[in-house]
mmCIF file of the N, C-alpha and C atoms, coordinates in Angstrom:
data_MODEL
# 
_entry.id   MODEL 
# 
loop_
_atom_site.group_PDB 
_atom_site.id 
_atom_site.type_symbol 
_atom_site.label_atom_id 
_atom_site.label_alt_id 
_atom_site.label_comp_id 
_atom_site.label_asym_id 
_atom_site.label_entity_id 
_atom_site.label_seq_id 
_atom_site.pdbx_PDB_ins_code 
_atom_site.Cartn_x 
_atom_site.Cartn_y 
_atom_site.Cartn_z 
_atom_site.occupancy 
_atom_site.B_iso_or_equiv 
_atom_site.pdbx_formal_charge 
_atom_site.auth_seq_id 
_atom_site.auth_comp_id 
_atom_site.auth_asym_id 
_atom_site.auth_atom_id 
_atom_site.pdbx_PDB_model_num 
ATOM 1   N N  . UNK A 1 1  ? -45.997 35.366 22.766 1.00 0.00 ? 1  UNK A N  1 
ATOM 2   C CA . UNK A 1 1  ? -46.955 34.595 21.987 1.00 0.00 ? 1  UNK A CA 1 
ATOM 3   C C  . UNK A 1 1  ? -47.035 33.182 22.569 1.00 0.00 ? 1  UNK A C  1 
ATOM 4   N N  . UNK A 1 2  ? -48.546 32.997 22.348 1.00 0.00 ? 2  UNK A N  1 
ATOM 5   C CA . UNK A 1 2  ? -48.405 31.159 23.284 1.00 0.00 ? 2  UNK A CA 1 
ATOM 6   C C  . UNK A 1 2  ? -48.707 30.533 22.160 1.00 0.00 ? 2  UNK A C  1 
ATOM 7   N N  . UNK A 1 3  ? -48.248 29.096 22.076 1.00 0.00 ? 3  UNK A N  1 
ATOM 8   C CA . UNK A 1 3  ? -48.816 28.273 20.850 1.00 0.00 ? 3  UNK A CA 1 
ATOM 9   C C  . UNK A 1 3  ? -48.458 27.202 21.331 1.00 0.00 ? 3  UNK A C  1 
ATOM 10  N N  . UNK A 1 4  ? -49.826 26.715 20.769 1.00 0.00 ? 4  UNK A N  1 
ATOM 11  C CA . UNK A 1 4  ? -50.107 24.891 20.778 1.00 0.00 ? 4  UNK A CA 1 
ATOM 12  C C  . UNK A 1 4  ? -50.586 23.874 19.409 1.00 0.00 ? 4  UNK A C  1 
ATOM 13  N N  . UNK A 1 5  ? -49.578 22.696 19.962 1.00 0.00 ? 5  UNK A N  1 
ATOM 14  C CA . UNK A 1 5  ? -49.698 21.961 18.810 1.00 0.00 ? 5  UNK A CA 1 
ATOM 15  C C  . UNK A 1 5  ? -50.351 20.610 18.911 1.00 0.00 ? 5  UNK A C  1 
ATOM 16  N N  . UNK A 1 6  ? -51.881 20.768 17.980 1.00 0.00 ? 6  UNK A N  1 
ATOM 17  C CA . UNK A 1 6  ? -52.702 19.638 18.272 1.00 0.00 ? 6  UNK A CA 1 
ATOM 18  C C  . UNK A 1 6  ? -52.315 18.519 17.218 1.00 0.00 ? 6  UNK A C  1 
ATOM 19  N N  . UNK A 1 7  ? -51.977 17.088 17.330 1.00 0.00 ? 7  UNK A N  1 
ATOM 20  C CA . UNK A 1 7  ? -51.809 16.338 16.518 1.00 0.00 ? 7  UNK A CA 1 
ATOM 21  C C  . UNK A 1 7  ? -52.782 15.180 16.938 1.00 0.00 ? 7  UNK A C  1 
ATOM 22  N N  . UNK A 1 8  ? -53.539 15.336 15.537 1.00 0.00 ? 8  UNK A N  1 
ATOM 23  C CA . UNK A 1 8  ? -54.663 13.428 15.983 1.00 0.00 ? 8  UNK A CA 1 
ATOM 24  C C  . UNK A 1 8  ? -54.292 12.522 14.716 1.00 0.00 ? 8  UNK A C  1 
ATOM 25  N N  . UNK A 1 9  ? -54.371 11.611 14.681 1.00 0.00 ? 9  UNK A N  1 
ATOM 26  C CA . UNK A 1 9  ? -55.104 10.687 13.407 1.00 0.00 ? 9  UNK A CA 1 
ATOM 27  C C  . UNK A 1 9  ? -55.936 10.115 13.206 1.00 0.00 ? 9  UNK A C  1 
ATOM 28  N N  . UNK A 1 10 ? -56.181 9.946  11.926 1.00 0.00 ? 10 UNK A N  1 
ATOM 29  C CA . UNK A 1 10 ? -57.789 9.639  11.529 1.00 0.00 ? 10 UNK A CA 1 
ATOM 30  C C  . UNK A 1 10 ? -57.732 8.817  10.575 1.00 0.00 ? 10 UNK A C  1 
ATOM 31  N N  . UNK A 1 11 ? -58.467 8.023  9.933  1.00 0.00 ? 11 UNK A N  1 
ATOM 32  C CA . UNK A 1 11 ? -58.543 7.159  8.518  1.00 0.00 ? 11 UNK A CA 1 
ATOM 33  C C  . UNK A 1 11 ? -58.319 7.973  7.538  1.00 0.00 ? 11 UNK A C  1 
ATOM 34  N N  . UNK A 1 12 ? -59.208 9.162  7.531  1.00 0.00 ? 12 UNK A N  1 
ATOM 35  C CA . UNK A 1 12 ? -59.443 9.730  6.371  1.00 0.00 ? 12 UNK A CA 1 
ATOM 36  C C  . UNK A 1 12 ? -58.708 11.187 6.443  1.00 0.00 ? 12 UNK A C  1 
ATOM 37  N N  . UNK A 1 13 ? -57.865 10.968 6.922  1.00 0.00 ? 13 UNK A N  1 
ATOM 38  C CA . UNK A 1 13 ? -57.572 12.674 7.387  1.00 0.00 ? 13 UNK A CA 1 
ATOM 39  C C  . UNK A 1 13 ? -57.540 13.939 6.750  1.00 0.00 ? 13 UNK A C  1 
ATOM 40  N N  . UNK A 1 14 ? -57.382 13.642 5.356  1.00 0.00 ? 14 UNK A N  1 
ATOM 41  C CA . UNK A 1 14 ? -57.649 14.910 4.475  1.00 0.00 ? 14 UNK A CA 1 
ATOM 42  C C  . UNK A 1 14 ? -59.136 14.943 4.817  1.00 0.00 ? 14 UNK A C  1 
ATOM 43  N N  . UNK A 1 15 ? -60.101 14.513 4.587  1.00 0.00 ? 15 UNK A N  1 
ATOM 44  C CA . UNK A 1 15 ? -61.669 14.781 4.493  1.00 0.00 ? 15 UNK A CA 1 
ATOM 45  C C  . UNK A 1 15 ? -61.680 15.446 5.852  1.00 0.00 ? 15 UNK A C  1 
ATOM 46  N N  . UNK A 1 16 ? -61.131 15.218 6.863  1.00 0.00 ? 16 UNK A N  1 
ATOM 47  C CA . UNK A 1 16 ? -61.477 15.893 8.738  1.00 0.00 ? 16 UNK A CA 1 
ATOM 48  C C  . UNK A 1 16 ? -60.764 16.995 8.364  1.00 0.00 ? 16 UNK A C  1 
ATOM 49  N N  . UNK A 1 17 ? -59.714 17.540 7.968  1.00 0.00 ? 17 UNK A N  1 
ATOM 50  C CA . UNK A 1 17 ? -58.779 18.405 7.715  1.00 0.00 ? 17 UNK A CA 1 
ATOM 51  C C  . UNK A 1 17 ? -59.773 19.452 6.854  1.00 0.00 ? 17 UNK A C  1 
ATOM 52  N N  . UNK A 1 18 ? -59.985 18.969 5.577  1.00 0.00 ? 18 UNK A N  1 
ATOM 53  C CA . UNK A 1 18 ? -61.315 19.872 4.821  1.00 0.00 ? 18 UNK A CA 1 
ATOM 54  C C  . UNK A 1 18 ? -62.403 20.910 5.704  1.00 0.00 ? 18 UNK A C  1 
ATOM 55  N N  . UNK A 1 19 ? -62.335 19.308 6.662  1.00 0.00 ? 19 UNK A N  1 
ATOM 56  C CA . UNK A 1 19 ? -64.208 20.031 7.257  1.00 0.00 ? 19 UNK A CA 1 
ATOM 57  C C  . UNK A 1 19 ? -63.960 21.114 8.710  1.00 0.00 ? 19 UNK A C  1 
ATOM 58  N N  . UNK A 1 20 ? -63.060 21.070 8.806  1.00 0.00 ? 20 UNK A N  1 
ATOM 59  C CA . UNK A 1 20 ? -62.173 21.753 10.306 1.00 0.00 ? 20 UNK A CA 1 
ATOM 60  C C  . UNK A 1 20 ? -61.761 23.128 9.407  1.00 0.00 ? 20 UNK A C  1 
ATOM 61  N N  . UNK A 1 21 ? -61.237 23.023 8.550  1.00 0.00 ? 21 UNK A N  1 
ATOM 62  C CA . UNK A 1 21 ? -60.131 24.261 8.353  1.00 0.00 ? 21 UNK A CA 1 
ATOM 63  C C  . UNK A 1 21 ? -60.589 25.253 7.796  1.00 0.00 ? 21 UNK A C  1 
ATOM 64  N N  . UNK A 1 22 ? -62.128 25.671 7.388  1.00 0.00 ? 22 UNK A N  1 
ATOM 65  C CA . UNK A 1 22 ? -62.855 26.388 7.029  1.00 0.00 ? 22 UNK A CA 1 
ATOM 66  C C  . UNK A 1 22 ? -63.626 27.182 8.230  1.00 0.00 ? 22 UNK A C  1 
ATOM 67  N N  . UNK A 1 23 ? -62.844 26.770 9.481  1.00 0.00 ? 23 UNK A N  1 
ATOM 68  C CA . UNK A 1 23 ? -63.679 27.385 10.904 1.00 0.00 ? 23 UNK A CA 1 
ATOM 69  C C  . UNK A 1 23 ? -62.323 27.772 11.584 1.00 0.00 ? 23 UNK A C  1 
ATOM 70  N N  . UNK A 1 24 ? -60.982 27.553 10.787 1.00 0.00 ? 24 UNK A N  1 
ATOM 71  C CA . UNK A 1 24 ? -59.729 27.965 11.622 1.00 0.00 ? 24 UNK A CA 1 
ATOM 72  C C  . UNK A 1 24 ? -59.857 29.662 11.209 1.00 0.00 ? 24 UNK A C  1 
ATOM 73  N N  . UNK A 1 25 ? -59.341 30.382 12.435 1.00 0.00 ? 25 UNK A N  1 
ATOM 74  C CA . UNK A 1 25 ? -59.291 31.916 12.502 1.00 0.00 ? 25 UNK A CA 1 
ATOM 75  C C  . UNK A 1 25 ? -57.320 31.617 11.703 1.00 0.00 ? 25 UNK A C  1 
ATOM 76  N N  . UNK A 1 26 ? -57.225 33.411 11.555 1.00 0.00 ? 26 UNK A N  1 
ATOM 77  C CA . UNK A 1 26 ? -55.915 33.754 11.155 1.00 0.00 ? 26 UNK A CA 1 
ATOM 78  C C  . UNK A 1 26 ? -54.930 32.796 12.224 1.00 0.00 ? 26 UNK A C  1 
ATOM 79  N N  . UNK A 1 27 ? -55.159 32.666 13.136 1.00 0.00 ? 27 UNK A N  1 
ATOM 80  C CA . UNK A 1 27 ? -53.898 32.613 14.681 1.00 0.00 ? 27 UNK A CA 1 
ATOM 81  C C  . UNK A 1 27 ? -54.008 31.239 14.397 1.00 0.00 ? 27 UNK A C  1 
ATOM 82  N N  . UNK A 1 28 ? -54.456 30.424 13.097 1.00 0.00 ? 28 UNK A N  1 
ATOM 83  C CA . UNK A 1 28 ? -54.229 28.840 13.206 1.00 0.00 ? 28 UNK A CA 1 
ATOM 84  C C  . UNK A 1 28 ? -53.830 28.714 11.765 1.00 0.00 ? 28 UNK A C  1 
ATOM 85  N N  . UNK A 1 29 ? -52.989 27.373 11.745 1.00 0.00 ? 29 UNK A N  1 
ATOM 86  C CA . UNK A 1 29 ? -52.488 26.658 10.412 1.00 0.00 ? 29 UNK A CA 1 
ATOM 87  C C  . UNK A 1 29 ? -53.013 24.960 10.680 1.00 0.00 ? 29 UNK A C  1 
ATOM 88  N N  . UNK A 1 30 ? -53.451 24.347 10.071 1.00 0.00 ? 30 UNK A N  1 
ATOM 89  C CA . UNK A 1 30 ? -53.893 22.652 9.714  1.00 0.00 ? 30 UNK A CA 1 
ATOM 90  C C  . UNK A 1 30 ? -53.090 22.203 8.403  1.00 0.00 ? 30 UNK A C  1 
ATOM 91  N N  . UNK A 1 31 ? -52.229 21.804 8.436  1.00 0.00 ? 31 UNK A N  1 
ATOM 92  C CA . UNK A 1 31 ? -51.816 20.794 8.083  1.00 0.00 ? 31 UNK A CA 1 
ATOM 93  C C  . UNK A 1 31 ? -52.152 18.909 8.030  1.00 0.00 ? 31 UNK A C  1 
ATOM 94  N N  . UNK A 1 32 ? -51.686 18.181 6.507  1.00 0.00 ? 32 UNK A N  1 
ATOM 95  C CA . UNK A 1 32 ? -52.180 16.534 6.532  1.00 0.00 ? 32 UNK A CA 1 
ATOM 96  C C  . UNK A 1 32 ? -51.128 16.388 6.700  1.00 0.00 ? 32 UNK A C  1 
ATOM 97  N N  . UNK A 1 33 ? -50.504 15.009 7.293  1.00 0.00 ? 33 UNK A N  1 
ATOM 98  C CA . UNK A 1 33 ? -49.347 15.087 7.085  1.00 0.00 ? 33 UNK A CA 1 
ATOM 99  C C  . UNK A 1 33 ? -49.462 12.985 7.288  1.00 0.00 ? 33 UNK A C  1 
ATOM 100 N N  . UNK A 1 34 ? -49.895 12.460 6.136  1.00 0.00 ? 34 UNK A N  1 
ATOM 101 C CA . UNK A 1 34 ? -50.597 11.149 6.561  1.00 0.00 ? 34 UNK A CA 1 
ATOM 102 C C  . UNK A 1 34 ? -51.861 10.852 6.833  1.00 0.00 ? 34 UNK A C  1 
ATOM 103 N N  . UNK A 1 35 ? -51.637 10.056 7.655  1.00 0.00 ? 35 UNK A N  1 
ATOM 104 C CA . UNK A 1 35 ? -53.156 9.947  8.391  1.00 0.00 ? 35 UNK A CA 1 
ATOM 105 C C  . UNK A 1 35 ? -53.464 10.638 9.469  1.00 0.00 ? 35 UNK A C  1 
ATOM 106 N N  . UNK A 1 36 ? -52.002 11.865 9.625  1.00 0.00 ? 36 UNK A N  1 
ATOM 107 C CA . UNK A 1 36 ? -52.243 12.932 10.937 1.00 0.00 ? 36 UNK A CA 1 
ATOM 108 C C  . UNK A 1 36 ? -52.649 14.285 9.744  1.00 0.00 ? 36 UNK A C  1 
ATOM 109 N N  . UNK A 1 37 ? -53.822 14.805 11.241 1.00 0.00 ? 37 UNK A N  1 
ATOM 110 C CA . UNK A 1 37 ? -53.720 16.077 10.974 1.00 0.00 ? 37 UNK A CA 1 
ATOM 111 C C  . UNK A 1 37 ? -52.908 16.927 12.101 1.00 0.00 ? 37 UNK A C  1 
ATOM 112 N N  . UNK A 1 38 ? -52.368 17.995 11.580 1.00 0.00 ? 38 UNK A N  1 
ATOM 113 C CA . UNK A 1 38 ? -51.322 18.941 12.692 1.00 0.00 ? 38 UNK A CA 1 
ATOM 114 C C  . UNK A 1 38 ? -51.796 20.387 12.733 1.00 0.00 ? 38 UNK A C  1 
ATOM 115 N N  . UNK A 1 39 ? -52.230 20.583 13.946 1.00 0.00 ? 39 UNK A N  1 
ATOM 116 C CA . UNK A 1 39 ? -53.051 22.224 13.713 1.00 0.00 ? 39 UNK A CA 1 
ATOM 117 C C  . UNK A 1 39 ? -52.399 22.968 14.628 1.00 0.00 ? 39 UNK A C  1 
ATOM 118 N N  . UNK A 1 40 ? -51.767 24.177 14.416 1.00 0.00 ? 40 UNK A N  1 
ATOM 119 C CA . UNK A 1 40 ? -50.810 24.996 15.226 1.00 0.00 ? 40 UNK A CA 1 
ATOM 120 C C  . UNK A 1 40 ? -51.581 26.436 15.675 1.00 0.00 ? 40 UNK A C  1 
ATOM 121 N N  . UNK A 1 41 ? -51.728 26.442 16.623 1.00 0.00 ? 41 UNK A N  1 
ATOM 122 C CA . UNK A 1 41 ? -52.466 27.647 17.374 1.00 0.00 ? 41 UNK A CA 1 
ATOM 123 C C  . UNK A 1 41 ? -51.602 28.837 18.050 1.00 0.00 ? 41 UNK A C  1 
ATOM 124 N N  . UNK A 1 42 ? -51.550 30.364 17.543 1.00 0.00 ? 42 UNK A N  1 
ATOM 125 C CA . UNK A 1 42 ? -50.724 30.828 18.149 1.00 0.00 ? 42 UNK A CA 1 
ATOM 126 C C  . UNK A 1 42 ? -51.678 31.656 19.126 1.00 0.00 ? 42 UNK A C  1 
ATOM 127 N N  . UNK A 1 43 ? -51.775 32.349 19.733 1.00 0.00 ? 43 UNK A N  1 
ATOM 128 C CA . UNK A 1 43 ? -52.145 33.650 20.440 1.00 0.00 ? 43 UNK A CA 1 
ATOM 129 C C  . UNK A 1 43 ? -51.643 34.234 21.421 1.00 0.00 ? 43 UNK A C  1 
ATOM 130 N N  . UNK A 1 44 ? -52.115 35.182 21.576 1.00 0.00 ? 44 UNK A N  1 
ATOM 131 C CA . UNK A 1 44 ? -51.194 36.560 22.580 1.00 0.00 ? 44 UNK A CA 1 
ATOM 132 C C  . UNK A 1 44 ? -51.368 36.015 23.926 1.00 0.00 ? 44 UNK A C  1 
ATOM 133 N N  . UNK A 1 45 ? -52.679 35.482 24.428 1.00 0.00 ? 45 UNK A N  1 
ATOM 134 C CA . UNK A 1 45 ? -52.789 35.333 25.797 1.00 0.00 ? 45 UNK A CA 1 
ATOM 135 C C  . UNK A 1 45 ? -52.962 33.857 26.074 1.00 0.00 ? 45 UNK A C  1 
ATOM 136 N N  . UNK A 1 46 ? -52.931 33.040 27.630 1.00 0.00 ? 46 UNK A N  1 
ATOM 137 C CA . UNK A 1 46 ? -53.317 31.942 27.451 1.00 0.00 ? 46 UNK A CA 1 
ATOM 138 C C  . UNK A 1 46 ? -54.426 31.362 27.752 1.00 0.00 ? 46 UNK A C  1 
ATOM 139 N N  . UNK A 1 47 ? -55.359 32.225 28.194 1.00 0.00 ? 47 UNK A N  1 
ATOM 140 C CA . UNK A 1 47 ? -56.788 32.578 27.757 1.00 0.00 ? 47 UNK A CA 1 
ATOM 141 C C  . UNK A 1 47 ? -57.504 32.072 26.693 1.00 0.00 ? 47 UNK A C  1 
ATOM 142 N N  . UNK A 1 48 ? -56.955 33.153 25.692 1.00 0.00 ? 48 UNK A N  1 
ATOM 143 C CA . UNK A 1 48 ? -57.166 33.042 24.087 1.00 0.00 ? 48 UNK A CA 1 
ATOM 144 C C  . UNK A 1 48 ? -57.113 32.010 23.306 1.00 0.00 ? 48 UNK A C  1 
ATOM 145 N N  . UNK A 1 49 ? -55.555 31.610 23.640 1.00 0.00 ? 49 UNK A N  1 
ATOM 146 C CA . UNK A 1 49 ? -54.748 29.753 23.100 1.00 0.00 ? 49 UNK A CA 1 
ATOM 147 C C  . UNK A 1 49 ? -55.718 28.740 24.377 1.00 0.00 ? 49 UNK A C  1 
ATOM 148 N N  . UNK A 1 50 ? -56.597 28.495 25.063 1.00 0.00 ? 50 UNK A N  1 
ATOM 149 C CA . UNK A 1 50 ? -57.298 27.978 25.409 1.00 0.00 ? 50 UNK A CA 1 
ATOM 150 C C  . UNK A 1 50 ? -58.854 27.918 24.868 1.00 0.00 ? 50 UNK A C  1 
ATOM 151 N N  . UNK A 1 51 ? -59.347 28.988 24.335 1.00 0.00 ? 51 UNK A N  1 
ATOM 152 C CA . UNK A 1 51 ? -60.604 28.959 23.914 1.00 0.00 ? 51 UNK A CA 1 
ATOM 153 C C  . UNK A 1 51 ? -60.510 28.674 22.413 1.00 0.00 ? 51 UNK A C  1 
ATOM 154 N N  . UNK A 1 52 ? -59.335 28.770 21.983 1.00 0.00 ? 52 UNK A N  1 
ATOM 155 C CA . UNK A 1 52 ? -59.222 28.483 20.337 1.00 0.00 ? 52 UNK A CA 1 
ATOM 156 C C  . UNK A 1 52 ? -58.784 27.105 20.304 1.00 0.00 ? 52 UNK A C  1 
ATOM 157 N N  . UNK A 1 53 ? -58.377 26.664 21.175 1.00 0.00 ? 53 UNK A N  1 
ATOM 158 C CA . UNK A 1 53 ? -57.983 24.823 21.144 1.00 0.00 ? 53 UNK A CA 1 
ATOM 159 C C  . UNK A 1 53 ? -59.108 24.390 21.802 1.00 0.00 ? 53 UNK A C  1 
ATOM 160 N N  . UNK A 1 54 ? -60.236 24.699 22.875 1.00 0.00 ? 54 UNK A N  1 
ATOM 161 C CA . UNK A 1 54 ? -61.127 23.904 22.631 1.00 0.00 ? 54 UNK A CA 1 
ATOM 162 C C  . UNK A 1 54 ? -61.756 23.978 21.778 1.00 0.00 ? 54 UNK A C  1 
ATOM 163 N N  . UNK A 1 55 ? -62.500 25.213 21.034 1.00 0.00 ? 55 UNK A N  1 
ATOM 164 C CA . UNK A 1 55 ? -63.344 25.429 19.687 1.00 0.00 ? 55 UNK A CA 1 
ATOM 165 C C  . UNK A 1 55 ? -62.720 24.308 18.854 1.00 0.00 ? 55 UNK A C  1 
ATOM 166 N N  . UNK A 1 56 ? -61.586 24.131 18.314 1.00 0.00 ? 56 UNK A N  1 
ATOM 167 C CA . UNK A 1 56 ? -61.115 23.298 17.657 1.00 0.00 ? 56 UNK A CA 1 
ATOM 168 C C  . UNK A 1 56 ? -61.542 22.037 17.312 1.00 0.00 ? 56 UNK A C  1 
ATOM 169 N N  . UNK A 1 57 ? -61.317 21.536 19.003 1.00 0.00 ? 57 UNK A N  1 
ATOM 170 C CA . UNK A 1 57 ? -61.401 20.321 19.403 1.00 0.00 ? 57 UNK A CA 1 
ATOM 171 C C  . UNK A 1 57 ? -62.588 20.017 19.230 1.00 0.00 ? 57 UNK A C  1 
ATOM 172 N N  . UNK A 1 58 ? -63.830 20.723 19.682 1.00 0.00 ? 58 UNK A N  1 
ATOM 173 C CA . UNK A 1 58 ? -65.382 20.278 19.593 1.00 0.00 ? 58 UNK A CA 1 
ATOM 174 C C  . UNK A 1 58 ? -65.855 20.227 18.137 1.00 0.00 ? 58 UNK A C  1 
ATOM 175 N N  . UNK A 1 59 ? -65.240 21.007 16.958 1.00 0.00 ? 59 UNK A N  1 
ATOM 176 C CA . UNK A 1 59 ? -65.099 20.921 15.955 1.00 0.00 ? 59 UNK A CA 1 
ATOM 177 C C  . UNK A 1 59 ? -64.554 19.805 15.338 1.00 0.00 ? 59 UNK A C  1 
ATOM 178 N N  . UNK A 1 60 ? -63.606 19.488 15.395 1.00 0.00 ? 60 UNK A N  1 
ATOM 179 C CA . UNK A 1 60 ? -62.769 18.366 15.267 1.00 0.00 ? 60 UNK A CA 1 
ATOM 180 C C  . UNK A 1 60 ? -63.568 16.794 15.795 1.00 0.00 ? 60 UNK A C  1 
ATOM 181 N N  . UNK A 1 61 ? -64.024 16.690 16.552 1.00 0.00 ? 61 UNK A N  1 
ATOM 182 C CA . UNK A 1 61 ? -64.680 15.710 17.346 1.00 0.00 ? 61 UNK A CA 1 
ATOM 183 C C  . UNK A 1 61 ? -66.191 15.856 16.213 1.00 0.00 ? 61 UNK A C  1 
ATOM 184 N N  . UNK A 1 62 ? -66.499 16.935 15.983 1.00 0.00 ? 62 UNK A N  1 
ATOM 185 C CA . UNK A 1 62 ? -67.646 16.997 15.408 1.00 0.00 ? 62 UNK A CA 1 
ATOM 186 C C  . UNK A 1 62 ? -67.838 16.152 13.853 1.00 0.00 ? 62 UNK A C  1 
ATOM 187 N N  . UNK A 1 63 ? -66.490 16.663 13.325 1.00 0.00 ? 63 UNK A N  1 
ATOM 188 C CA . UNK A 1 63 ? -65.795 16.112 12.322 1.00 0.00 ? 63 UNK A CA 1 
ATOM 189 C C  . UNK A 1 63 ? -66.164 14.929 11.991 1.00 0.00 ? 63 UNK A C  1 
ATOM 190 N N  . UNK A 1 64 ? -65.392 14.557 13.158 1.00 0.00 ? 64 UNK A N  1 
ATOM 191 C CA . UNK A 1 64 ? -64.930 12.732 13.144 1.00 0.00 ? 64 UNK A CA 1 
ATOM 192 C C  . UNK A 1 64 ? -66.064 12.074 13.047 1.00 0.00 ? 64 UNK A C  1 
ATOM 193 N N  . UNK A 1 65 ? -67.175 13.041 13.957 1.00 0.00 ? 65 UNK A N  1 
ATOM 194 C CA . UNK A 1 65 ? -68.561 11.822 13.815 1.00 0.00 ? 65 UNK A CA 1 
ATOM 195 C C  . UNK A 1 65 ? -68.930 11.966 12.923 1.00 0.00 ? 65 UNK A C  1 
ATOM 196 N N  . UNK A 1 66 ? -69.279 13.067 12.176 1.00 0.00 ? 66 UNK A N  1 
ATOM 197 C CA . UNK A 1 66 ? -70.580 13.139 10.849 1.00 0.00 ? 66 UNK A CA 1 
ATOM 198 C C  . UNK A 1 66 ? -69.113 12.230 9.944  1.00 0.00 ? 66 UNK A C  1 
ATOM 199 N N  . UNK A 1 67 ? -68.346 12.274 9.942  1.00 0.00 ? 67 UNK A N  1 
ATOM 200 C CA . UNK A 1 67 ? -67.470 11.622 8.886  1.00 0.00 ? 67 UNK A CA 1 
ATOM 201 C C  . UNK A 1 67 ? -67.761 10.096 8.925  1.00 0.00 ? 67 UNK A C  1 
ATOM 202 N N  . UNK A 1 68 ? -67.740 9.723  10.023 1.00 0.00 ? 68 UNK A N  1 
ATOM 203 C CA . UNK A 1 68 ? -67.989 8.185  10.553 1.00 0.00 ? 68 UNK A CA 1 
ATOM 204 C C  . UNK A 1 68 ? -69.269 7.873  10.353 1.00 0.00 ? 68 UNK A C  1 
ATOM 205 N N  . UNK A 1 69 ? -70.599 8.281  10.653 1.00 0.00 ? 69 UNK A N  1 
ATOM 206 C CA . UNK A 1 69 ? -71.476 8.310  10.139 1.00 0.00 ? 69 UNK A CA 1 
ATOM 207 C C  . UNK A 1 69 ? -71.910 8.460  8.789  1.00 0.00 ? 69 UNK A C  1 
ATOM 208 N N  . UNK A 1 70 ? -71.436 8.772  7.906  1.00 0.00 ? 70 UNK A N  1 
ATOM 209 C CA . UNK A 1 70 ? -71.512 9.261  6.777  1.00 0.00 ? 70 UNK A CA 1 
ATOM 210 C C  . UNK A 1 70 ? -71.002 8.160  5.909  1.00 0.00 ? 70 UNK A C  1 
ATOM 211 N N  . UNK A 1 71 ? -70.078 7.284  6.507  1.00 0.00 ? 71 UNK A N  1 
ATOM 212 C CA . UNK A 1 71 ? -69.147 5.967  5.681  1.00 0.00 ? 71 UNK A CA 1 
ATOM 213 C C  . UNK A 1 71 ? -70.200 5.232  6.224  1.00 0.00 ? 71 UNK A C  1 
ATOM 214 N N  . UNK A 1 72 ? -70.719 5.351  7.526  1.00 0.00 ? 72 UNK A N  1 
ATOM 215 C CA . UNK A 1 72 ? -71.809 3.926  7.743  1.00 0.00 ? 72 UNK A CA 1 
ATOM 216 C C  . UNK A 1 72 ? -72.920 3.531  6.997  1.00 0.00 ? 72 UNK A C  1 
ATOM 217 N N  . UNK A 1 73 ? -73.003 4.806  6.566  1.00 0.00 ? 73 UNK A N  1 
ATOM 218 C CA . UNK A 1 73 ? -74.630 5.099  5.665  1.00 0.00 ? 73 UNK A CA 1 
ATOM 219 C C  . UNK A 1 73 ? -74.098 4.544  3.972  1.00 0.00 ? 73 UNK A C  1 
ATOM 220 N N  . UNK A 1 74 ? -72.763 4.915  3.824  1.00 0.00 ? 74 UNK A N  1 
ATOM 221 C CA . UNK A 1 74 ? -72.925 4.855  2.404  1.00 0.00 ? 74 UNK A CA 1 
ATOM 222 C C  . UNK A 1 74 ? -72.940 3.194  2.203  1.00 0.00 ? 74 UNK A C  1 
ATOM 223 N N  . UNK A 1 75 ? -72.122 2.384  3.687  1.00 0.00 ? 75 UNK A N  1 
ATOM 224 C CA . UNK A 1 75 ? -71.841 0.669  3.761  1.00 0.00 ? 75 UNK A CA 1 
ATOM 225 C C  . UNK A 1 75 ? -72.721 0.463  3.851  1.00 0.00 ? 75 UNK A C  1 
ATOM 226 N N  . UNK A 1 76 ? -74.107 1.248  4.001  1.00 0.00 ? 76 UNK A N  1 
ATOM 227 C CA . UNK A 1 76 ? -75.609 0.057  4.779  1.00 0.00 ? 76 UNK A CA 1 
ATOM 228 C C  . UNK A 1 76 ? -74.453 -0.290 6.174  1.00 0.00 ? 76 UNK A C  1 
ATOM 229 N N  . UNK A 1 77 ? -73.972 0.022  6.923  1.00 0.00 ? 77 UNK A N  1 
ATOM 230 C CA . UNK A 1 77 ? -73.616 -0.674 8.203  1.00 0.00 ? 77 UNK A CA 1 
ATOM 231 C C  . UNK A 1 77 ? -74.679 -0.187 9.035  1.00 0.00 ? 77 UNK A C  1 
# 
């Protein structure tokens, strides 16, 4: 089994954690743990644990913007 462990932080990290973990397959766990989120990826091949940590990531990144955007709008910034 291969597994990888993504750790970021964020301001808001429960709200990125919310919007991510509704697109994690079985072979992942997300965890808050602060202002980190911790997402553990297992899979059989390293193939597999490569295409499920980038999906993640573009997800995750996706996250961060509509989240950031979304506080700008509510500041008038």
């Amino acid at each position: 089994m291969r597994q990888a462990r993504i750790e970021t932080t964020h301001e808001d990290a429960r709200r990125i954690a919310d919007a991510v973990t509704p697109d994690n397959t079985d072979s992942m766990t997300t965890t808050v743990e602060g202002d980190s989120i911790v997402t553990v990826v297992e899979r059989e091949t390293t193939g597999g644990l490569q295409a499920t940590v980038d999906d993640y990531v573009v997800n995750l990144t996706v996250a961060e913007t509509v989240a950031d955007n979304a506080t700008r709008h509510i500041n008038h910034e």
